[in-house]
mmCIF file as Biopython writes it, N, C-alpha, C and O atoms, coordinates in Angstrom:
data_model
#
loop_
_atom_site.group_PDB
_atom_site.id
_atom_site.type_symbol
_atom_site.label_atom_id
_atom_site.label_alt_id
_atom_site.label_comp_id
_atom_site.label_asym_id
_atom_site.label_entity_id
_atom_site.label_seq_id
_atom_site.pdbx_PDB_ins_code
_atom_site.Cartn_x
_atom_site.Cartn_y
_atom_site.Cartn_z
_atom_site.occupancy
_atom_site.B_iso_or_equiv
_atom_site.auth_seq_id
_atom_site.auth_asym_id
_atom_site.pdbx_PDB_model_num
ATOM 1   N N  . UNK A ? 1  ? -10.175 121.741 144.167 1.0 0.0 1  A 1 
ATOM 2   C CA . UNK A ? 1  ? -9.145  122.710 143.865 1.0 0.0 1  A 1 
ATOM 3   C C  . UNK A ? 1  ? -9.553  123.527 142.641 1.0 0.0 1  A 1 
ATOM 4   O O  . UNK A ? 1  ? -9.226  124.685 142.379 1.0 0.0 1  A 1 
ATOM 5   N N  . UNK A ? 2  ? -10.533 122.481 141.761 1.0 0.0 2  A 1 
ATOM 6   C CA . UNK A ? 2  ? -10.496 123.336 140.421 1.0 0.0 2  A 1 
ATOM 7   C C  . UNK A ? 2  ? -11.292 124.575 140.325 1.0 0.0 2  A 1 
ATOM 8   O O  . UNK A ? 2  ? -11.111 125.593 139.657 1.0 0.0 2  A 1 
ATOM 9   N N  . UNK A ? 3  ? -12.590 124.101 141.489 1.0 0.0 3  A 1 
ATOM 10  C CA . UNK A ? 3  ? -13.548 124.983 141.866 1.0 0.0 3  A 1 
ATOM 11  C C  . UNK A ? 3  ? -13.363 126.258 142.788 1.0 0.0 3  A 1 
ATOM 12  O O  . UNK A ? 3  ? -14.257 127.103 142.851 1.0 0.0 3  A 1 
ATOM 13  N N  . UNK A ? 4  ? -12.009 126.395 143.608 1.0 0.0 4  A 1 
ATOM 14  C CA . UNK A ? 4  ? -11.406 127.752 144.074 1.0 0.0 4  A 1 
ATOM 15  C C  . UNK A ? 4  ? -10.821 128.094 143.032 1.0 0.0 4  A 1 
ATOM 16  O O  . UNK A ? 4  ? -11.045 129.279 142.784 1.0 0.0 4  A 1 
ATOM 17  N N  . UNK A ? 5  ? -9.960  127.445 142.066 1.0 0.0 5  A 1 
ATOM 18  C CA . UNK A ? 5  ? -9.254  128.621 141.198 1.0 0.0 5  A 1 
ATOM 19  C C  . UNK A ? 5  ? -10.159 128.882 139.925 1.0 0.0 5  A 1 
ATOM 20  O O  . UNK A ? 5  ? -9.852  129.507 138.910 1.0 0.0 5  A 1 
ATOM 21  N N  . UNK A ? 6  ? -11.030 128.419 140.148 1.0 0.0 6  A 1 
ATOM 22  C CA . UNK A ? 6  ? -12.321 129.060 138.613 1.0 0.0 6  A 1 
ATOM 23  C C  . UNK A ? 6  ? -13.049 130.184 139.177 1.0 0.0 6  A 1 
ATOM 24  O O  . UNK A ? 6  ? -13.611 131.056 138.513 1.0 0.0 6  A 1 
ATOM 25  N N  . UNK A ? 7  ? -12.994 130.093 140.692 1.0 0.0 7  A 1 
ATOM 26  C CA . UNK A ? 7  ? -13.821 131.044 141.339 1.0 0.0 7  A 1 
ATOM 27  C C  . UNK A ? 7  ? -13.448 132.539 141.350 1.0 0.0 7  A 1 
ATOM 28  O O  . UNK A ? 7  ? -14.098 133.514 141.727 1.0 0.0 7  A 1 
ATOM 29  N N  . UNK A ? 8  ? -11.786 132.398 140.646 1.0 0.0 8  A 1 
ATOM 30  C CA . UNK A ? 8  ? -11.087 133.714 140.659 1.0 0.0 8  A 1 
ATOM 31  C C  . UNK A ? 8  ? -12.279 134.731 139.620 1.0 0.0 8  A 1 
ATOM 32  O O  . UNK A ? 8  ? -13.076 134.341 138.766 1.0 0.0 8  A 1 
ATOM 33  N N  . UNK A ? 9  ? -11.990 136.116 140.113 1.0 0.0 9  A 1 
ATOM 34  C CA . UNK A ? 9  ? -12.559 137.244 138.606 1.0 0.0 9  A 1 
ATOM 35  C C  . UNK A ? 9  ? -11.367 136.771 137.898 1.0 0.0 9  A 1 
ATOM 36  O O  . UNK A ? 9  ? -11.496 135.825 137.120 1.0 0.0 9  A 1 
ATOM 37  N N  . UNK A ? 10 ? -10.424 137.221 138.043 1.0 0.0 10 A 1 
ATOM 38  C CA . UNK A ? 10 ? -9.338  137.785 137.132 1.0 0.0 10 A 1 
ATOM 39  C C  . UNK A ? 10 ? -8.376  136.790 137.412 1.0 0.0 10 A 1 
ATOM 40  O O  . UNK A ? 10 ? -8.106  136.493 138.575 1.0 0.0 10 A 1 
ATOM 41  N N  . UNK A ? 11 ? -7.871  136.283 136.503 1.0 0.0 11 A 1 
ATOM 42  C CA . UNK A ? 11 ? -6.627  135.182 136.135 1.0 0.0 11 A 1 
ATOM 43  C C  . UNK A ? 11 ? -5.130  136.193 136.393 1.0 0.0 11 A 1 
ATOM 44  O O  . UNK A ? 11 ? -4.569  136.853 135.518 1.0 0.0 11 A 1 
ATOM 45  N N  . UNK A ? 12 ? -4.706  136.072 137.876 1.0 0.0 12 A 1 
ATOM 46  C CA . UNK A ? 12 ? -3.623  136.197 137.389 1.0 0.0 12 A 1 
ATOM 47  C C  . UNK A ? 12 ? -2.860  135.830 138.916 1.0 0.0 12 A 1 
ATOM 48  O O  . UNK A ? 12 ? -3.248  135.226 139.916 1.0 0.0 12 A 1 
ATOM 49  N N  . UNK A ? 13 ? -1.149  136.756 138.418 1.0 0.0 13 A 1 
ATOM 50  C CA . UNK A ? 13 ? -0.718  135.626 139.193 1.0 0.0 13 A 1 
ATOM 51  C C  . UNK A ? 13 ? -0.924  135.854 140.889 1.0 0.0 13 A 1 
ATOM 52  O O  . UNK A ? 13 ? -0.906  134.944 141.718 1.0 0.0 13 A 1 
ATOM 53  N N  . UNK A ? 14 ? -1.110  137.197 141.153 1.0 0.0 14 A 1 
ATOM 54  C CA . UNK A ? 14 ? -1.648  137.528 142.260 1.0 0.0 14 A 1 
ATOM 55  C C  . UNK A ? 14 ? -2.848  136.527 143.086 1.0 0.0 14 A 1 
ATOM 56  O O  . UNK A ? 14 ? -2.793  135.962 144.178 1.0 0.0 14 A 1 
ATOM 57  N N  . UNK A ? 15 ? -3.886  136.588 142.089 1.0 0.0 15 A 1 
ATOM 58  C CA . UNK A ? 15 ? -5.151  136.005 142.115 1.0 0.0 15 A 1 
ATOM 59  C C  . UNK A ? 15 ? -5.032  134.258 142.417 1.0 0.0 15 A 1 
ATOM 60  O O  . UNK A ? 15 ? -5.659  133.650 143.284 1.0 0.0 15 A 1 
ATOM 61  N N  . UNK A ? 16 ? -4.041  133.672 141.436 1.0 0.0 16 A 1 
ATOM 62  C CA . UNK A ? 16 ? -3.017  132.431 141.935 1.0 0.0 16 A 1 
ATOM 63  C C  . UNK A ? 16 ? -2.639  131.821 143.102 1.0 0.0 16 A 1 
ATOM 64  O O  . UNK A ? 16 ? -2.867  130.695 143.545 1.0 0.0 16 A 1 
ATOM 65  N N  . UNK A ? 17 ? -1.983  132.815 143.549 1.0 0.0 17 A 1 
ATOM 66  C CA . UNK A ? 17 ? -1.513  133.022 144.384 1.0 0.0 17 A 1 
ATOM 67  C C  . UNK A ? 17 ? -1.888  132.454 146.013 1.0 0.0 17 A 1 
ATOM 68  O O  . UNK A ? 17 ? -1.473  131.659 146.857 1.0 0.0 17 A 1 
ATOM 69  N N  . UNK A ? 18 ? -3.215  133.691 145.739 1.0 0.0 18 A 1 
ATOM 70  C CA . UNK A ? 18 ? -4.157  133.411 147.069 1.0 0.0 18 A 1 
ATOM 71  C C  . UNK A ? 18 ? -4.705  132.215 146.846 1.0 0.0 18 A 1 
ATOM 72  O O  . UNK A ? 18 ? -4.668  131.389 147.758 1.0 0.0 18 A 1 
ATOM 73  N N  . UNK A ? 19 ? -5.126  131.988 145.990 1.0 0.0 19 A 1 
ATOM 74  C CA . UNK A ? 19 ? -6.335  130.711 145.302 1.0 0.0 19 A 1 
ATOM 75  C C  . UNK A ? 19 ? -5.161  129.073 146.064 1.0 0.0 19 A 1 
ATOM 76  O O  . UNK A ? 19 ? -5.633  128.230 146.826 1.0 0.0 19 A 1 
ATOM 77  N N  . UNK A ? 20 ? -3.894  129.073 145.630 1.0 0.0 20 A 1 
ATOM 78  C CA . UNK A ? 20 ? -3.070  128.142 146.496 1.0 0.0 20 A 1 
ATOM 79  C C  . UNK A ? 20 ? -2.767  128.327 147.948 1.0 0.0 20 A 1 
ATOM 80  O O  . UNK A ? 20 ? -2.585  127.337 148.655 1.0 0.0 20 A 1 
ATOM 81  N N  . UNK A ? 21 ? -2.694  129.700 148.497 1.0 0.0 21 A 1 
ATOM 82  C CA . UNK A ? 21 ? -2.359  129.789 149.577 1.0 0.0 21 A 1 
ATOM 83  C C  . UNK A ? 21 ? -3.694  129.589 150.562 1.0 0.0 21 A 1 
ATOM 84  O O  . UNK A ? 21 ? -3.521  129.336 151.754 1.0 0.0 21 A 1 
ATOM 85  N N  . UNK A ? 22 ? -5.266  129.737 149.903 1.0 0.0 22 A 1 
ATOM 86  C CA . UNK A ? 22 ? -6.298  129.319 150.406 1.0 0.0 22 A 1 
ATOM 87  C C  . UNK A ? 22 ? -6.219  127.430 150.638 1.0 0.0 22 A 1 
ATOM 88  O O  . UNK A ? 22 ? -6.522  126.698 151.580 1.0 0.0 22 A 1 
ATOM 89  N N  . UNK A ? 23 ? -5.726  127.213 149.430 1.0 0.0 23 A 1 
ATOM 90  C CA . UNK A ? 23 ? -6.192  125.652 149.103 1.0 0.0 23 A 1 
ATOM 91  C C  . UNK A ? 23 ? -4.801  124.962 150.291 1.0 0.0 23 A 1 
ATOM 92  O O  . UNK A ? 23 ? -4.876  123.915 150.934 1.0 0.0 23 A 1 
ATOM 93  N N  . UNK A ? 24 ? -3.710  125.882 150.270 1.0 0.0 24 A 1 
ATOM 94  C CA . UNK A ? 24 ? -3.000  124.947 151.373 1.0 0.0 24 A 1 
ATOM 95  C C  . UNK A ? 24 ? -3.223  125.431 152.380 1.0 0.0 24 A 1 
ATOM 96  O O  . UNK A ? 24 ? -2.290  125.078 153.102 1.0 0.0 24 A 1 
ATOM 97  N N  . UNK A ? 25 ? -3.997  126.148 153.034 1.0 0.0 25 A 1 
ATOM 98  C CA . UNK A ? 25 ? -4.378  126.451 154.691 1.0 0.0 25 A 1 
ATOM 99  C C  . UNK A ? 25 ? -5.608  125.816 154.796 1.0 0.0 25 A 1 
ATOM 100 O O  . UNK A ? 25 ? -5.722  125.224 155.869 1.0 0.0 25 A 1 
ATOM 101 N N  . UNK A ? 26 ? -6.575  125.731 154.054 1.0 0.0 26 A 1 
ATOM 102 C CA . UNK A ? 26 ? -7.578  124.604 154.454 1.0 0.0 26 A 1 
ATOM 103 C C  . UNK A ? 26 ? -7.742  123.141 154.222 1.0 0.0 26 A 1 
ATOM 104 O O  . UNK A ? 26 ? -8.757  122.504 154.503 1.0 0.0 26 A 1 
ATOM 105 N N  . UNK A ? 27 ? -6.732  122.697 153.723 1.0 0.0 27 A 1 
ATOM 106 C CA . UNK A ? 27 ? -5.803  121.254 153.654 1.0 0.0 27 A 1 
ATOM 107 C C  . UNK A ? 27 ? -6.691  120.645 152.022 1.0 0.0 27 A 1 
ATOM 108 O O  . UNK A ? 27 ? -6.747  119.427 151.851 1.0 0.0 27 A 1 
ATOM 109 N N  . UNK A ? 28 ? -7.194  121.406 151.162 1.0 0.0 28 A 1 
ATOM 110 C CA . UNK A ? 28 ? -8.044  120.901 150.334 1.0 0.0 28 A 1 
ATOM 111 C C  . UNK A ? 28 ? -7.324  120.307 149.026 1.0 0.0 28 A 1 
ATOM 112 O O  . UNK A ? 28 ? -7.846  120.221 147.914 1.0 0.0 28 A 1 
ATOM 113 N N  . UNK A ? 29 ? -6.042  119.919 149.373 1.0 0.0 29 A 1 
ATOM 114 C CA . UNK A ? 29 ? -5.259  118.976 148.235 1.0 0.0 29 A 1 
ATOM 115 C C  . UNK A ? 29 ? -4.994  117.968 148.898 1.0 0.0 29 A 1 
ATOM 116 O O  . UNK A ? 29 ? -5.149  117.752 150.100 1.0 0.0 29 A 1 
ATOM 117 N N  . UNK A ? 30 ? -4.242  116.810 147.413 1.0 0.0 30 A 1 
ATOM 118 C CA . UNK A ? 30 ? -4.414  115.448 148.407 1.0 0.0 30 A 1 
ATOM 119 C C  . UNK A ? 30 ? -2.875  115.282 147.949 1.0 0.0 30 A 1 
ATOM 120 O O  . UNK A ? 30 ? -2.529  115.767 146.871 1.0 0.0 30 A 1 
ATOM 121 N N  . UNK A ? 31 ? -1.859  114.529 148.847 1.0 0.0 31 A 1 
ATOM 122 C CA . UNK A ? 31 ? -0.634  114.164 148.498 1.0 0.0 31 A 1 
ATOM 123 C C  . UNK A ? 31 ? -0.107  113.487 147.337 1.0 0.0 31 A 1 
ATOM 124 O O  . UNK A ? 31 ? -0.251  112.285 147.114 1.0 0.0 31 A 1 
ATOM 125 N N  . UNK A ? 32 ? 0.601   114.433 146.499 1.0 0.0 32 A 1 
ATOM 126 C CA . UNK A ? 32 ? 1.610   113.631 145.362 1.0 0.0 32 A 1 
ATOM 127 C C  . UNK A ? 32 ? 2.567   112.258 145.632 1.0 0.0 32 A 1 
ATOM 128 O O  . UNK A ? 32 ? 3.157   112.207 146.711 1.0 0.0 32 A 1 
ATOM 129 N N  . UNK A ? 33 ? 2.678   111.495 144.973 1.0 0.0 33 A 1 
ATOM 130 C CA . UNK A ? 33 ? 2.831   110.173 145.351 1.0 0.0 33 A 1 
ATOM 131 C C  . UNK A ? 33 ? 4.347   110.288 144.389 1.0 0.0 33 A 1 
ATOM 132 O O  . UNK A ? 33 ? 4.070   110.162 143.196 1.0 0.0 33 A 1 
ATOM 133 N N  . UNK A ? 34 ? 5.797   110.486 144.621 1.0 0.0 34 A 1 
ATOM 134 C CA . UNK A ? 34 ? 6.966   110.738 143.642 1.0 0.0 34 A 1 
ATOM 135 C C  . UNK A ? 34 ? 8.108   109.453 144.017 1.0 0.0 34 A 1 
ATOM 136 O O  . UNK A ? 34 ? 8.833   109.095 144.945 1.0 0.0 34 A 1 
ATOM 137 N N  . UNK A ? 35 ? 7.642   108.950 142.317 1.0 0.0 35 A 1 
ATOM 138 C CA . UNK A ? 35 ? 9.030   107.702 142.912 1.0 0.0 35 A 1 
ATOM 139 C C  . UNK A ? 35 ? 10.170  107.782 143.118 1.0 0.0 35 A 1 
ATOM 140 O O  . UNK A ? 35 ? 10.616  108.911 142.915 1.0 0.0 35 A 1 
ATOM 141 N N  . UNK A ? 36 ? 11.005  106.916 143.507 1.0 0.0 36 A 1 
ATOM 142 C CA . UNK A ? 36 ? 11.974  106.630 143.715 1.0 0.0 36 A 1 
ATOM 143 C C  . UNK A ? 36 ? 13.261  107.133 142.857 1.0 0.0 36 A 1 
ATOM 144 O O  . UNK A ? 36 ? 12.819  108.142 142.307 1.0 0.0 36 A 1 
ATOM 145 N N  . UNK A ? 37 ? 14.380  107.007 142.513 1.0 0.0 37 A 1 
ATOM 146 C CA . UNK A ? 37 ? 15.065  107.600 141.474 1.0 0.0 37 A 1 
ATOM 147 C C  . UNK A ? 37 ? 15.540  105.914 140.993 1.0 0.0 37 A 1 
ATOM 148 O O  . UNK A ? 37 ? 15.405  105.501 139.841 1.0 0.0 37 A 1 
ATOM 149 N N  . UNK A ? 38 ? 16.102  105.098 142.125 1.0 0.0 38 A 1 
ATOM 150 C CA . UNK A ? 38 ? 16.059  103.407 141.132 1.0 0.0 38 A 1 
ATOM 151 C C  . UNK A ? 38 ? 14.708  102.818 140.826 1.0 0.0 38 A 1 
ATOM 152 O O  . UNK A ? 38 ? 14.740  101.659 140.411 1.0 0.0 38 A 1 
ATOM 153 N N  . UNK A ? 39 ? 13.098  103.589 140.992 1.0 0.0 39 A 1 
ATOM 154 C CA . UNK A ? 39 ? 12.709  102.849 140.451 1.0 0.0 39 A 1 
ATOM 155 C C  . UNK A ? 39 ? 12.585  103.536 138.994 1.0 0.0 39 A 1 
ATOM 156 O O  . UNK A ? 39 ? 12.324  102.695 138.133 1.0 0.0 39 A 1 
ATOM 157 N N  . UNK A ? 40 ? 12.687  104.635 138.583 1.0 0.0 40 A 1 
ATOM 158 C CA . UNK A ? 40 ? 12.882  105.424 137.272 1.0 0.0 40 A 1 
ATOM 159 C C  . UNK A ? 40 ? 13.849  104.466 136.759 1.0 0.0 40 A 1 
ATOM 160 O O  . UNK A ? 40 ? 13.288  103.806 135.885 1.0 0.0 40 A 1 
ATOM 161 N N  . UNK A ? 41 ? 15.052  104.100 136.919 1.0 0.0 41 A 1 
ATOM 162 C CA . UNK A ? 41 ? 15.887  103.556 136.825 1.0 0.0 41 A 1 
ATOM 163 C C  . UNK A ? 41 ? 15.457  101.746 136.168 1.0 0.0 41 A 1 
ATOM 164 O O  . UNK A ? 41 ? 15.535  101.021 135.176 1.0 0.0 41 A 1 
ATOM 165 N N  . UNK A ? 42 ? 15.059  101.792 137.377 1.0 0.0 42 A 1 
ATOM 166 C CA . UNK A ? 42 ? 14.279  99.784  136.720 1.0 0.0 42 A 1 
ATOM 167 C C  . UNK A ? 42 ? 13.580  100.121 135.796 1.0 0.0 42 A 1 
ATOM 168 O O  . UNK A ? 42 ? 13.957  99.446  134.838 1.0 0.0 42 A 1 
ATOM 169 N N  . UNK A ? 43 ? 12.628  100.888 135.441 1.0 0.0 43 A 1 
ATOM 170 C CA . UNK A ? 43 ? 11.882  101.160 134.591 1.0 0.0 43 A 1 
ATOM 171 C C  . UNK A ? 43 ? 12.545  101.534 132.981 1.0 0.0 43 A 1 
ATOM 172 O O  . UNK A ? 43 ? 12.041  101.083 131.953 1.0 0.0 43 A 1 
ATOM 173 N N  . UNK A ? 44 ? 13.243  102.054 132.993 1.0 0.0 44 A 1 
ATOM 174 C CA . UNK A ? 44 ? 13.955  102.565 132.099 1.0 0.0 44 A 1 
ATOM 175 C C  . UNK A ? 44 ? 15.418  101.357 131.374 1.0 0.0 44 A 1 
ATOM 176 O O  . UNK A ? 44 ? 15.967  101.331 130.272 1.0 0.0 44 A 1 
ATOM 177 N N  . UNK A ? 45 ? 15.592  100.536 132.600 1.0 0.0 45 A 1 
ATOM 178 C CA . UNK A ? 45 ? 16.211  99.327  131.841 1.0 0.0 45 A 1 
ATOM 179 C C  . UNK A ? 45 ? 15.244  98.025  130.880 1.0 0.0 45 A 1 
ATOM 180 O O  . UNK A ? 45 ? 15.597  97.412  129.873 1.0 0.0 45 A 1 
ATOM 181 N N  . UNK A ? 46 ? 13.829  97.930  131.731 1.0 0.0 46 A 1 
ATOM 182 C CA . UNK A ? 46 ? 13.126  96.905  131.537 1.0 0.0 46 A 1 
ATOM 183 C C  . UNK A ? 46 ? 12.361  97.552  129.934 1.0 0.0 46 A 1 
ATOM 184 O O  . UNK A ? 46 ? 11.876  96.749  129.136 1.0 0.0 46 A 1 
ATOM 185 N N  . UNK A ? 47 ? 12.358  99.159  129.638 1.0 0.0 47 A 1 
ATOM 186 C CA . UNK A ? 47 ? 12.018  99.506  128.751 1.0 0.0 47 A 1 
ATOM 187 C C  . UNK A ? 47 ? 12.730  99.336  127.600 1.0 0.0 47 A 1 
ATOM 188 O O  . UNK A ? 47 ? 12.093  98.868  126.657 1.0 0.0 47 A 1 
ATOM 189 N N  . UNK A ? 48 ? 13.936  99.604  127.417 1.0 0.0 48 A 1 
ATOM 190 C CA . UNK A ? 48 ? 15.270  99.175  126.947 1.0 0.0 48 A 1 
ATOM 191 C C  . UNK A ? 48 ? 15.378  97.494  126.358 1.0 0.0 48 A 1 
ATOM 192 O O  . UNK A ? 48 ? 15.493  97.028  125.225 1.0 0.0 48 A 1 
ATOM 193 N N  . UNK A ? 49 ? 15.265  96.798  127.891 1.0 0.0 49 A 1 
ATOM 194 C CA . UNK A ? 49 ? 15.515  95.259  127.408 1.0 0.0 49 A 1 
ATOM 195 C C  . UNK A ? 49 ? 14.150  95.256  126.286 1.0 0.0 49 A 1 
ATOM 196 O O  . UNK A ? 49 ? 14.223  94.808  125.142 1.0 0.0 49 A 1 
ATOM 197 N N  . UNK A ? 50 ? 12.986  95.828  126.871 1.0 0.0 50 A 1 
ATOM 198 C CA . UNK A ? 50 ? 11.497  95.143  125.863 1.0 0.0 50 A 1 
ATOM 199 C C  . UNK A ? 50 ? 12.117  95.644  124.729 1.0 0.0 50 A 1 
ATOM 200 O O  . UNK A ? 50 ? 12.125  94.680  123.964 1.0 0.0 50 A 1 
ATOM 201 N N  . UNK A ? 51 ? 12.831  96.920  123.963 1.0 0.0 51 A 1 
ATOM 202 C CA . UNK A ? 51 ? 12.982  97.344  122.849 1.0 0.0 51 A 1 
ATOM 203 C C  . UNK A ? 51 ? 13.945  96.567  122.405 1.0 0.0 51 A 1 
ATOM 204 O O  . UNK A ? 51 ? 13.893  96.582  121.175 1.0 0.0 51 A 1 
ATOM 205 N N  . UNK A ? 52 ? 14.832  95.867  122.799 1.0 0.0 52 A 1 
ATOM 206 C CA . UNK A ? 52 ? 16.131  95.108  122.561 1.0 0.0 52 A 1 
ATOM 207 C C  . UNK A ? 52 ? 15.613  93.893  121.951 1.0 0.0 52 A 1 
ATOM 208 O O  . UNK A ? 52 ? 16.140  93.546  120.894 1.0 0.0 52 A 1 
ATOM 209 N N  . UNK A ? 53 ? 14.493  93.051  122.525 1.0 0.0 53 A 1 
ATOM 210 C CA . UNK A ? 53 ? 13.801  91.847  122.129 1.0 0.0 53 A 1 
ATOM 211 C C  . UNK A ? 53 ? 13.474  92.024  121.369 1.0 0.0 53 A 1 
ATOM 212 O O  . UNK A ? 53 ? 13.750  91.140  120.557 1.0 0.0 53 A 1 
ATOM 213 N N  . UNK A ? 54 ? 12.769  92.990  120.884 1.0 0.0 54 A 1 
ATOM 214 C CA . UNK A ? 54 ? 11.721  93.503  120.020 1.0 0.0 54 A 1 
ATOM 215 C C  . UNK A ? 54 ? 12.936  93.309  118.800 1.0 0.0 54 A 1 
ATOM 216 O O  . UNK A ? 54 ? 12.901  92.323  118.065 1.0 0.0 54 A 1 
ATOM 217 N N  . UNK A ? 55 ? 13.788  94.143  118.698 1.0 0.0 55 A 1 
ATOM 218 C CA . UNK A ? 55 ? 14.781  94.306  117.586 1.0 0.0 55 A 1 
ATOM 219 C C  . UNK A ? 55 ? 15.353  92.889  117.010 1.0 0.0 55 A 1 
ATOM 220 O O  . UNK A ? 55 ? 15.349  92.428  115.869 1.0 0.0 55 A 1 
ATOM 221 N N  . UNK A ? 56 ? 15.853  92.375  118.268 1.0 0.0 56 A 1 
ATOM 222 C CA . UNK A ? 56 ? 16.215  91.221  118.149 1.0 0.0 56 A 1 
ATOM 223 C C  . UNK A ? 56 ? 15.106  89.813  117.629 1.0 0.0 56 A 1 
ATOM 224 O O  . UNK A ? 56 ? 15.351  88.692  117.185 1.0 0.0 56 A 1 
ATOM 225 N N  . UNK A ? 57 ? 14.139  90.371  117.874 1.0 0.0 57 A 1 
ATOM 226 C CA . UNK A ? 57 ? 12.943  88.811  117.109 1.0 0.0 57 A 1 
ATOM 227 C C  . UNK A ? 57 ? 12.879  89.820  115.339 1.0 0.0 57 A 1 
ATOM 228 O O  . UNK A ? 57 ? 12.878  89.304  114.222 1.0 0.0 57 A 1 
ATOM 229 N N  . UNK A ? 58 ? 12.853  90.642  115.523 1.0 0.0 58 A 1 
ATOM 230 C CA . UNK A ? 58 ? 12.498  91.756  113.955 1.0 0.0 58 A 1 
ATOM 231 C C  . UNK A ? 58 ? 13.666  90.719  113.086 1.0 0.0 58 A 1 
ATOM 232 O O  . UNK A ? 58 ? 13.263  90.071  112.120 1.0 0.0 58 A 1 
ATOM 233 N N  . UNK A ? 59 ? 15.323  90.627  113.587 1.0 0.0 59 A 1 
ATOM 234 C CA . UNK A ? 59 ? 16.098  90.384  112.885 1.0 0.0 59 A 1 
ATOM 235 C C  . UNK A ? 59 ? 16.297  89.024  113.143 1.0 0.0 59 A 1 
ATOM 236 O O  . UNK A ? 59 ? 17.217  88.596  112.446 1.0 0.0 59 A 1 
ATOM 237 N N  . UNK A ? 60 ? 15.693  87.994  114.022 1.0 0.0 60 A 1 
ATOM 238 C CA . UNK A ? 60 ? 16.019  86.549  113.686 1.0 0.0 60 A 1 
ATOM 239 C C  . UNK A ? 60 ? 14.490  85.930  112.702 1.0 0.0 60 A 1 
ATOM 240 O O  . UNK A ? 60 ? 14.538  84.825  112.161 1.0 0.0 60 A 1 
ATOM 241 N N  . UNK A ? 61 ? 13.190  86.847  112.602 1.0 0.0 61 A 1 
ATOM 242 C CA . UNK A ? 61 ? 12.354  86.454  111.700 1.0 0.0 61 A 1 
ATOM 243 C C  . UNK A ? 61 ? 12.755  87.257  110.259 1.0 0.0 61 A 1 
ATOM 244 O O  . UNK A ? 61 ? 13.051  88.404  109.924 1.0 0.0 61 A 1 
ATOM 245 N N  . UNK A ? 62 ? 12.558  85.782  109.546 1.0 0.0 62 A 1 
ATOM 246 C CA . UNK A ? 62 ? 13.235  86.026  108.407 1.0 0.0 62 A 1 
ATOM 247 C C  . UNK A ? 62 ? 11.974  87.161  107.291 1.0 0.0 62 A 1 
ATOM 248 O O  . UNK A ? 62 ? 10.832  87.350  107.709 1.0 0.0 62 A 1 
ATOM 249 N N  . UNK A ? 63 ? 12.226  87.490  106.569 1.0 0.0 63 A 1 
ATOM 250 C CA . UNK A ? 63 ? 11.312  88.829  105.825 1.0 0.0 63 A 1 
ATOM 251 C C  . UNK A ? 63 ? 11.021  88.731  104.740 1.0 0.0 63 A 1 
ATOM 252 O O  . UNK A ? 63 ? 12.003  89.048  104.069 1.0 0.0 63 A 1 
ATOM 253 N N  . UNK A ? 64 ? 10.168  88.451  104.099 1.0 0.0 64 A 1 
ATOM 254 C CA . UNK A ? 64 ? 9.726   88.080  102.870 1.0 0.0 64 A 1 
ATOM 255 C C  . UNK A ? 64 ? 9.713   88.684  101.943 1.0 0.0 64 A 1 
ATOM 256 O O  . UNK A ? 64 ? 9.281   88.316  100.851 1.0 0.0 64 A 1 
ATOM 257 N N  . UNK A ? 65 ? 10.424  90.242  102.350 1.0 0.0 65 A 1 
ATOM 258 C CA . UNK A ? 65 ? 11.286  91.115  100.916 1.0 0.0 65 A 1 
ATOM 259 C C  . UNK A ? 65 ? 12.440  90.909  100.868 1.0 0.0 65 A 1 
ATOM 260 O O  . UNK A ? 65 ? 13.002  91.590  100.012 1.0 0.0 65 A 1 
ATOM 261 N N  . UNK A ? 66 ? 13.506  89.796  101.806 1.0 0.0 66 A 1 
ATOM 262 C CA . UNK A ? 66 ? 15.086  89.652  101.386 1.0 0.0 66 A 1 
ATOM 263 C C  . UNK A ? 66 ? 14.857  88.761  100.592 1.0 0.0 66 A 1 
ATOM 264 O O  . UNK A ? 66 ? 15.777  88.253  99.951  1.0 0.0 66 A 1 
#
């Protein structure tokens, strides 16, 4: 893909244009892979709980500046 749109003269959006409408008529991209919206979701709790632990061991180890 990178090698049709470097192949342009002129950068623009015309030039764009064709450079994608070449690359999707001769099938020369490969499929985006887009998750789920609960797995964004799991992800974003399990990120949460790790920061929660994290906080929570910070404040049951005791600190040797109190």
């Amino acid at each position: 893909m990178r090698a049709v749109m470097s192949s342009q003269r002129n950068k623009t959006d015309k030039a764009d244009a064709l450079g994608i409408a070449y690359i999707m008529r001769t099938g020369w991209f490969r499929q985006a892979y887009i998750k789920s919206e609960s797995c964004y979701r799991t992800r974003l709790l399990l990120t949460h709980r790790r920061n929660l632990e994290a906080k929570f061991l910070d404040l049951e180890t005791p600190s040797a500046t109190r």
